[in-house]
C-alpha positions as CSV (number, residue, x, y, z in Angstrom):
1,X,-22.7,29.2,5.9
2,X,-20.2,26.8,4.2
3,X,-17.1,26.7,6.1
4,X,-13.7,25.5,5.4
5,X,-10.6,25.1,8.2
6,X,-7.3,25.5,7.1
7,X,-5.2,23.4,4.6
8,X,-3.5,19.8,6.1
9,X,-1.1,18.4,3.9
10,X,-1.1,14.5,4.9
11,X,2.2,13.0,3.2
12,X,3.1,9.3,3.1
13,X,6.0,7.0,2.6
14,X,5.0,3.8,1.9
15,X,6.4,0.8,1.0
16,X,3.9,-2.3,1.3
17,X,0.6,0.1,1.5
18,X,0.4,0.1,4.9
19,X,1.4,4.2,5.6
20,X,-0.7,5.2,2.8
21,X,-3.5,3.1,3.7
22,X,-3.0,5.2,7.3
23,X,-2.5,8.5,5.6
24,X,-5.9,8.0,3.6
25,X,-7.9,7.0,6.7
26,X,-6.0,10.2,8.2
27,X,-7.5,12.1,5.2
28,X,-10.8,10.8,5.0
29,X,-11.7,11.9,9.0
30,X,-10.1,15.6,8.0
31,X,-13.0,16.1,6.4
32,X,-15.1,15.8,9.6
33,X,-13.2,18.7,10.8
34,X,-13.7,20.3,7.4
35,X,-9.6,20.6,6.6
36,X,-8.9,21.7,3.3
37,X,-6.8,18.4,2.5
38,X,-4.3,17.3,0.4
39,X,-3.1,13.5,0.0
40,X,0.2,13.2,-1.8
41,X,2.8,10.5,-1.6
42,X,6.1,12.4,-0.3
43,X,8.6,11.9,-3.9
44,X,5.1,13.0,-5.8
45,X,4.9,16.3,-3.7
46,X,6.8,19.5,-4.6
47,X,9.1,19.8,-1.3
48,X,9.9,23.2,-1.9
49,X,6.5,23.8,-1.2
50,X,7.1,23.1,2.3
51,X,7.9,26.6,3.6
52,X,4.4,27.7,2.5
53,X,2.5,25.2,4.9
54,X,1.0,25.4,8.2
55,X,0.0,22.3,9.0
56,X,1.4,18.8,7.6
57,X,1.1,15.2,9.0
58,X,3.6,12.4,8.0
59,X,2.7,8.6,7.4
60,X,6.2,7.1,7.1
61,X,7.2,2.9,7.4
62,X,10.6,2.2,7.7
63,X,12.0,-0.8,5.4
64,X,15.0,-2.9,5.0
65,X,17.8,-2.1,7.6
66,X,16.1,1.0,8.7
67,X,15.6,2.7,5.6
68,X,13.1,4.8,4.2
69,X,10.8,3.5,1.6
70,X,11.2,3.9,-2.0
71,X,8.4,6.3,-2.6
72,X,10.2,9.0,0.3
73,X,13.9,9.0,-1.2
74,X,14.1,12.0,-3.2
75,X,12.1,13.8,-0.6
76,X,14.5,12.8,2.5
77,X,17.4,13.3,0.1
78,X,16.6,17.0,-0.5
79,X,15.8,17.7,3.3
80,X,19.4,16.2,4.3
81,X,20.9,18.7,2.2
82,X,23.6,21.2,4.8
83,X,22.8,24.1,2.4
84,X,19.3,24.3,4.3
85,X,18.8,27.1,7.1
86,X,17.9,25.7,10.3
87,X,14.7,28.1,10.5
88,X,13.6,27.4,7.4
89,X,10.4,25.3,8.3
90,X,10.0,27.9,11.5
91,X,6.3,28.5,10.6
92,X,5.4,24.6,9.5
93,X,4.0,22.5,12.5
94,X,4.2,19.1,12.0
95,X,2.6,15.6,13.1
96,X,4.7,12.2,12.3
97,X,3.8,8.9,12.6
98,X,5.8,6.0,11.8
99,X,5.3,2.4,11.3
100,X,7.4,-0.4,12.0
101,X,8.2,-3.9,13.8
102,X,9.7,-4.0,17.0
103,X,11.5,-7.1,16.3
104,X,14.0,-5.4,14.3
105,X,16.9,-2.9,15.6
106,X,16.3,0.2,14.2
107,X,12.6,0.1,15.3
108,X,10.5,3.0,13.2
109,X,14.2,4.4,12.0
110,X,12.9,5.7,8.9
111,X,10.1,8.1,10.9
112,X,12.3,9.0,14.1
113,X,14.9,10.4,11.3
114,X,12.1,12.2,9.8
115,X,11.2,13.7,13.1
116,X,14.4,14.9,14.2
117,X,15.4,16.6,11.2
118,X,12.3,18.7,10.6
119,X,12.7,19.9,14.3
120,X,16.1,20.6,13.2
121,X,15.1,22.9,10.4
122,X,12.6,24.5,12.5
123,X,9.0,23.0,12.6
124,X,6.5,22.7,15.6
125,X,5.8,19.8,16.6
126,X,1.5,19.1,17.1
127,X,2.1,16.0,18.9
128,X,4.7,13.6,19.7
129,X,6.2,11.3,17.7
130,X,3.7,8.4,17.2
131,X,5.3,5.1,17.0
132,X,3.2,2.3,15.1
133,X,4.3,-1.5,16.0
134,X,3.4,-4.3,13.8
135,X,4.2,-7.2,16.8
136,X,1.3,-5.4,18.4
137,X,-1.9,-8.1,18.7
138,X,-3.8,-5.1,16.9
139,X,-0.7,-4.0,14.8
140,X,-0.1,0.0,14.7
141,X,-3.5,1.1,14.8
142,X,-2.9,0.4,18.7
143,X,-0.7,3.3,18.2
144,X,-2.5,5.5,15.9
145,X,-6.0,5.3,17.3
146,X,-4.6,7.4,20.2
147,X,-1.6,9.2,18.6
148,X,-4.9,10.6,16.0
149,X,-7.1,11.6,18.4
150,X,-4.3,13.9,19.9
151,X,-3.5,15.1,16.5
152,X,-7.2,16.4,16.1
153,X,-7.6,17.8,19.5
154,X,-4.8,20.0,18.9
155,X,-5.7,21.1,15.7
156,X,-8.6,21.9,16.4
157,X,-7.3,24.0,19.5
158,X,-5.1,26.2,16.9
159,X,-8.0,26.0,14.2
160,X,-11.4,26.2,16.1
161,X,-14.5,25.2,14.4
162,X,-16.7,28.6,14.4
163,X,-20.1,28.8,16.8
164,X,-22.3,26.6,15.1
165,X,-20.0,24.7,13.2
166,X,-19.6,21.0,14.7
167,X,-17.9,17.9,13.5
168,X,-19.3,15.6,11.3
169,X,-20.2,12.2,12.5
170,X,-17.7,9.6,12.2
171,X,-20.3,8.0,10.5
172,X,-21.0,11.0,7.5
173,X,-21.7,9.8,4.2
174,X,-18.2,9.7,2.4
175,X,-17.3,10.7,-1.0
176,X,-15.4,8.6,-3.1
177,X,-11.9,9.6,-4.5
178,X,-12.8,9.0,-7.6
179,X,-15.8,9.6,-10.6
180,X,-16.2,5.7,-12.0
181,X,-18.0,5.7,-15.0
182,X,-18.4,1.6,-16.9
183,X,-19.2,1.7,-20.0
184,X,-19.0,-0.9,-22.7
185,X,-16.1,-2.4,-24.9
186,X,-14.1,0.4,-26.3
187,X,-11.9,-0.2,-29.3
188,X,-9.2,1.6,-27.9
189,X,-8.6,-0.3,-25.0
190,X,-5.5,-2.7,-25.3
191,X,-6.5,-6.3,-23.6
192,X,-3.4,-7.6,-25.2
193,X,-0.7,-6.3,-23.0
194,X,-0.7,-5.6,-18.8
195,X,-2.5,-2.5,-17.8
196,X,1.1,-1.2,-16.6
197,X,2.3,-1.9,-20.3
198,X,1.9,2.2,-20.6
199,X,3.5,3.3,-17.2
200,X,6.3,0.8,-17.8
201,X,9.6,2.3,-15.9
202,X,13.0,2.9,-17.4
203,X,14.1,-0.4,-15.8
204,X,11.4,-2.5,-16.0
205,X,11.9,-5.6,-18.7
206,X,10.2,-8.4,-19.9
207,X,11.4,-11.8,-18.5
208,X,10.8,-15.4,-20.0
209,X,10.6,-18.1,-17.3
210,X,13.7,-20.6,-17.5
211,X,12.7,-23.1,-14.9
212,X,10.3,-23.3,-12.0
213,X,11.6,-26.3,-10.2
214,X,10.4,-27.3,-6.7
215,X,14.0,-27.8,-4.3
216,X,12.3,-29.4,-1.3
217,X,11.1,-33.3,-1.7
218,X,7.2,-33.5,-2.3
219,X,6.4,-34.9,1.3
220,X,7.8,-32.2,2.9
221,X,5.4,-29.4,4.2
222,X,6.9,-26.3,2.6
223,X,7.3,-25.9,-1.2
224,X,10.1,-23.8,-1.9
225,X,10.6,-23.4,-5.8
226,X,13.8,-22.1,-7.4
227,X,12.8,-19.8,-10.4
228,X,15.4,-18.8,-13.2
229,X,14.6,-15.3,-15.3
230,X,16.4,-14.9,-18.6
231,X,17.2,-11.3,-18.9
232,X,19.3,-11.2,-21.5
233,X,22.5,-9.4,-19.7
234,X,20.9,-7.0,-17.3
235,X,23.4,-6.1,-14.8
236,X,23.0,-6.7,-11.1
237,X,25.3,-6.2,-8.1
238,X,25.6,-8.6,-5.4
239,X,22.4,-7.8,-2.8
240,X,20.3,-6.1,-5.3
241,X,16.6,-6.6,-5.7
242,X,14.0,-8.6,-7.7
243,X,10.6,-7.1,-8.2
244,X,7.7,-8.0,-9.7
245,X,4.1,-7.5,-9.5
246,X,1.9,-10.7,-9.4
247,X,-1.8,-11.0,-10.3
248,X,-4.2,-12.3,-9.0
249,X,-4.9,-16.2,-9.0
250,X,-8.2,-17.3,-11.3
251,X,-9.9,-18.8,-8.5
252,X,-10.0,-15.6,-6.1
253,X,-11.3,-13.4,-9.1
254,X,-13.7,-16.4,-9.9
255,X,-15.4,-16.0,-6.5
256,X,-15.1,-12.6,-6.3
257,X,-17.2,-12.0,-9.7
258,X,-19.4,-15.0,-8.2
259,X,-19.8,-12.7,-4.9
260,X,-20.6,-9.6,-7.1
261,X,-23.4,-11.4,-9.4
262,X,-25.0,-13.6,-6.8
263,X,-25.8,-10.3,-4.9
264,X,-27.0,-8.4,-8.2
265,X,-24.0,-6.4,-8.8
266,X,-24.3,-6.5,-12.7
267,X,-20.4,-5.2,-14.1
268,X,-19.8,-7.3,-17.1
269,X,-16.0,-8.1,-17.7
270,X,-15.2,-6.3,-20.5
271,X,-16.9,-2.9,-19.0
272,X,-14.5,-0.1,-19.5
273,X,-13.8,1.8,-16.5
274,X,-13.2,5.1,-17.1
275,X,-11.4,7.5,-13.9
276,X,-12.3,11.3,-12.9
277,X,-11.4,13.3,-10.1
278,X,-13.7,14.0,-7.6
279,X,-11.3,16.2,-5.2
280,X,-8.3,18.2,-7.3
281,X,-6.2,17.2,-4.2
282,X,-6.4,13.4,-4.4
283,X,-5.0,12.4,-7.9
284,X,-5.6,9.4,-10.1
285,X,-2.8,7.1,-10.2
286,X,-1.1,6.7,-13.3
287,X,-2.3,3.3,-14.1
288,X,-5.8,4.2,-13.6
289,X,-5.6,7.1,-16.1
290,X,-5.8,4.7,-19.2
291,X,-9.2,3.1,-20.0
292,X,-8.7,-0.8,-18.6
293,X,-11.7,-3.3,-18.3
294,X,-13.1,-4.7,-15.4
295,X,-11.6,-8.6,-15.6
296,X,-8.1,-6.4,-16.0
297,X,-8.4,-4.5,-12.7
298,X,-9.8,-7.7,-11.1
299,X,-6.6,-9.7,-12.4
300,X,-3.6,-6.9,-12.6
301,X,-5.1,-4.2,-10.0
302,X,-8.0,-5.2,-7.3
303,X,-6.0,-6.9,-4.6
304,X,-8.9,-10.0,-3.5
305,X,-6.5,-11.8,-1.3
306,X,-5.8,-8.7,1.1
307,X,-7.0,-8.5,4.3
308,X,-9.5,-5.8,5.2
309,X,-9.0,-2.7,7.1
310,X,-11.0,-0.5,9.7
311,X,-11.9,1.9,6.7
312,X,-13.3,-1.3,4.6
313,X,-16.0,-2.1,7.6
314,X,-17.2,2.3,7.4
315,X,-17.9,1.8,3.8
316,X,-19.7,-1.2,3.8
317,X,-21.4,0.4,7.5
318,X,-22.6,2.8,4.5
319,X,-23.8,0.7,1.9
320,X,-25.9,-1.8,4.1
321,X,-29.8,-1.4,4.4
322,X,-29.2,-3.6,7.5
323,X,-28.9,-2.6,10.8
324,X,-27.6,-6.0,12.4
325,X,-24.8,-5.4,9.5
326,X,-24.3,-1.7,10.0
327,X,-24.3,-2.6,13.9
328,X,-21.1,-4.9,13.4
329,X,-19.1,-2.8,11.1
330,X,-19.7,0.1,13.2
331,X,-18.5,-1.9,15.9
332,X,-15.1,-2.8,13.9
333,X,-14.1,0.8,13.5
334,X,-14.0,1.7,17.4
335,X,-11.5,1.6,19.5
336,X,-13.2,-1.2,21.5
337,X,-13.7,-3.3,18.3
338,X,-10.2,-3.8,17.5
339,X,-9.9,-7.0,19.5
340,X,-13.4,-8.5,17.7
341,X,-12.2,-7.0,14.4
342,X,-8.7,-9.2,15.3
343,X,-10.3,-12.3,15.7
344,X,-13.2,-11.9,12.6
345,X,-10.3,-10.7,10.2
346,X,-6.6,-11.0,10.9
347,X,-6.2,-14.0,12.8
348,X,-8.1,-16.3,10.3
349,X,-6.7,-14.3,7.4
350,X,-10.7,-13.4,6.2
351,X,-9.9,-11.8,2.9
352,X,-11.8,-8.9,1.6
353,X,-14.2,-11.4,-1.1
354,X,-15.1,-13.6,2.2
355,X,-16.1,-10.3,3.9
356,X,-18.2,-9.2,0.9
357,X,-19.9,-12.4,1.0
358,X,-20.3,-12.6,4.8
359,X,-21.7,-8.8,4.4
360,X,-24.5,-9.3,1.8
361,X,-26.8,-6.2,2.6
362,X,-23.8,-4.2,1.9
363,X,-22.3,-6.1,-1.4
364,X,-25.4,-5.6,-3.3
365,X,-25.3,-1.7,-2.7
366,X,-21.7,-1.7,-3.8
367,X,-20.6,1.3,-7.0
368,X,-17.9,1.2,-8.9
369,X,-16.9,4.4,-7.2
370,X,-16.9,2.3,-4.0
371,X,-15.0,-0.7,-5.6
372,X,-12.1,1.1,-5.6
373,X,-12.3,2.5,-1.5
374,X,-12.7,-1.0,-0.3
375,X,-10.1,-2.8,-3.2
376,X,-6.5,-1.6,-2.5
377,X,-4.2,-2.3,-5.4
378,X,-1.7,-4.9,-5.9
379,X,1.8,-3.9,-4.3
380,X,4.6,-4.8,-6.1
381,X,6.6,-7.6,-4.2
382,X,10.8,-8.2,-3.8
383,X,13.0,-11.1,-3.5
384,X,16.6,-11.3,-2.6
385,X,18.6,-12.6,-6.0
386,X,20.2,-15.6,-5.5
387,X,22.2,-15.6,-8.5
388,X,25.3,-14.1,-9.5
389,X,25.6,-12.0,-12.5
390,X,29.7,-13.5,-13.1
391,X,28.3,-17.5,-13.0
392,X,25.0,-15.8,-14.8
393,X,25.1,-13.2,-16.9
394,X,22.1,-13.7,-18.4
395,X,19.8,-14.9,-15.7
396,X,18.7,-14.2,-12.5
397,X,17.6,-17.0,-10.0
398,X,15.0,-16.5,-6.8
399,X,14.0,-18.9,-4.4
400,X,10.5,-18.9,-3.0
401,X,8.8,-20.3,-0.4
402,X,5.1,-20.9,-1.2
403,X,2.9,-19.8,0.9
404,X,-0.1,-21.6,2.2
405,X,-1.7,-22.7,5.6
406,X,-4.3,-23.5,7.7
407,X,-6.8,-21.2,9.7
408,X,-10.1,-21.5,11.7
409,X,-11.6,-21.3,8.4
410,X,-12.2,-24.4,5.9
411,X,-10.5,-22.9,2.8
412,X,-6.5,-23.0,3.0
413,X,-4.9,-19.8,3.1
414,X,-2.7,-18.6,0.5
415,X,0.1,-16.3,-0.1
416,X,-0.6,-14.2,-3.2
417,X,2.7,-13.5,-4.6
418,X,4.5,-17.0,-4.4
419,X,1.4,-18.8,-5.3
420,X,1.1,-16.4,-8.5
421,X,5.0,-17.2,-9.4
422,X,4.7,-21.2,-8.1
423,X,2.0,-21.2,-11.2
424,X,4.5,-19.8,-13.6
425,X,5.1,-22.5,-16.6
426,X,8.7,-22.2,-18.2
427,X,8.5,-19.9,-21.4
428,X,5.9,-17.5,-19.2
429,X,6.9,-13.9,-19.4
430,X,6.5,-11.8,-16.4
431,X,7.4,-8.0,-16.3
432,X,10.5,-7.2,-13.6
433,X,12.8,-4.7,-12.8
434,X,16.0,-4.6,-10.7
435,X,16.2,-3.2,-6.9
436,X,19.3,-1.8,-6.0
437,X,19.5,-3.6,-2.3
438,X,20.7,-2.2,1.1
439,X,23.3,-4.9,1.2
440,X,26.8,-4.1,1.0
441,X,30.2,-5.7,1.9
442,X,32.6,-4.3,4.0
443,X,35.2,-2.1,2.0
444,X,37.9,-4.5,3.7
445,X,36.3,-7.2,2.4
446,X,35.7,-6.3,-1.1
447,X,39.5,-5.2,-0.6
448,X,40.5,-8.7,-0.1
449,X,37.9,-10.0,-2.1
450,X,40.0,-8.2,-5.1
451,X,43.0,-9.5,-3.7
452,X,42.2,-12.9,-4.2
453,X,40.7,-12.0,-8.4
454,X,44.2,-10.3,-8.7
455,X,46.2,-13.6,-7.7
């Protein structure tokens, strides 16, 4: 008998990765319990569909000043609405889980807002609301290892496995998202412009580099680099937002193709990758649904400078033919790991082309189906403007600080981001788009400030 439990929506607002790197790790283990899952991003699900679930489970960070992330705003904005009854999700039961950093005031704001309002309009609750805190020595999977394990014990008590049926291991052979099929150079694919050239927003522009001067003097131990855009009179308000999405430095995807051939992983660079689904519920992003070559995802896509998760180490635990490596990754996805998986990973800042190389058994097994479970993508990254659109109409001017620093390990540690714009050259172009921030003046202020202009 081939049995399927009842539908889970998990739904995710995410801002850095972080909630949707949860709410796939969420959806990944529903398939132990044989849950009929769905894995949307909340503005990409239809939210009138709400009043037809049972069962969903919300991932939500909370950004800024206590606001919810970019990807959540039209959802939340629709379920503020007064016109909605306050029974209408009376048959929904619901499971959220927020992550935050105690260090700021409105702690997990975003996900206790959440909460409240969809017992407001009716739901169940599954479980309490689970509160994830990044100042945590194991960050908010010291939170979520528990807050999950309540979430599937209650589950299963209103959704019983039939006699017979039991769990699958926690160690069952996954299934990638994603079909990968590499084949070689297409015509068709453009390696002139970014792979994002074809998802390009309605307020994302091209931006020459004016200057990339270093501010502090060159003895002193942080570099931080003034960078002017020209952008030709797009508008900005005081408070609003750079962003950008770097790529990767030359030297990480150097080693990383260095890790892949030295352990017989044969992908030439200029293999097109080709995406189809495996599971109609888990959908391709939109980037991924254009034919793009293997030295473009490992520059514009792959990010080879993060830091690996708990879902990394159950791949690889997968792939290896060795049991001393299959032992220690094991051993990094339980509970009891998390401090060994702390000190191996996050306090030296290991990223994920060290771990391939320290994990050889493994590495030469890897797909590239599996390249993408283990590779999250690049995340778009924001600065504070600190121009003004009056003195510059035509610019816009950021100040970074350029990260690098020492660990445990030999090799210095680098920040991705500013280290990708500290390279830029003047007469670089780098695509951007314009925030609006959650910075605002006082009305009385901006009164007076318009006093003064008058005068």
């Amino acid at each position: 008998m081939t049995f399927s439990n009842e539908r889970l929506a998990i739904l995710y607002g995410s801002q850095t990765g972080n909630a949707q790197d949860l709410a796939e790790r969420i959806w990944r283990e529903s398939k132990r319990f044989y849950f009929k899952a769905v894995l949307r991003a909340l503005d990409e699900y239809n939210v009138l569909d709400l009043v037809n679930e049972k069962c969903v489970i919300f991932i939500c960070s909370t950004t800024g000043q206590g606001e919810e992330p970019d990807n959540m705003k039209t959802f939340w904005k629709f379920l503020l609405r007064k016109s909605l009854p306050s029974g209408v999700l009376s048959n929904l039961r619901v499971a959220v889980f927020g992550l935050g950093d105690s260090s700021y005031t409105k702690f997990n704001f975003a996900a206790k807002r959440l909460y409240k309002r969809l017992l407001n309009l009716g739901a169940t609750a599954i479980v309490e609301l689970g509160l994830g805190d990044d100042q945590h020595d194991l960050g908010y999977d010291a939170a979520a290892d528990p807050w999950m394990a309540n979430v599937w014990k209650e589950l299963l008590l209103l959704y019983p496995l039939p006699s017979g049926v039991q769990p699958l291991p926690k160690d069952y052979v996954f299934r990638p998202r994603w079909k990968v099929s590499a084949t070689a150079l297409d015509v068709d694919v453009n390696r002139q412009n970014s792979i994002y050239y074809c998802v390009k927003t309605g307020n994302e522009f091209d931006s020459t580099v004016l200057e990339n001067k270093r501010l502090t003097d060159a003895s002193h131990f942080q570099d931080v680099r003034l960078i002017r855009f020209n952008t030709d009179g797009k508008h900005y308000n005081p408070g609003d937002i750079l962003a950008l999405r770097p790529k990767n430095l030359q030297w990480i995807v150097d080693e990383f193709m260095d890790v892949l051939s030295s352990n017989g992983v044969d992908i030439p660079p200029d293999s097109v990758f080709t995406l189809q689904q495996n599971d109609p519920d888990v959908p391709i992003p939109d980037v991924l649904r254009y034919k793009v070559t293997f030295s473009q995802l490992c520059l514009e896509y792959f990010d080879l400078l993060s830091i690996p998760r708990r879902q990394t180490f159950q791949v690889l635990a997968q792939l290896t033919d060795s049991e001393l490596e299959k032992e220690k990754c094991l051993e990094f996805t339980t509970a009891e790991g998390q401090e060994e998986l702390f000190s191996y990973v996050n306090r030296p800042r290991r990223n994920i082309v060290e771990v391939l190389r320290d994990f050889p058994n493994a590495t030469k097994n890897l797909t590239t189906d599996v390249l993408f479970e283990i590779l999250p993508p690049i995340k778009p990254r924001e600065f504070s403007i600190a121009s003004s659109f009056k003195l510059s109409p035509n610019e816009i001017h950021i100040l970074v600080a350029v990260v690098r620093f020492k660990t445990k390990l030999a090799k210095e540690r680098v920040g991705l981001c500013s280290n990708f714009l500290a390279d830029l050259k003047k007469h670089d172009r780098a695509s951007v788009w314009i925030n609006k921030g959650s910075f605002k003046f006082p009305s009385d202020l901006v009164s007076l400030i318009h006093g003064y202009s008058v005068r």
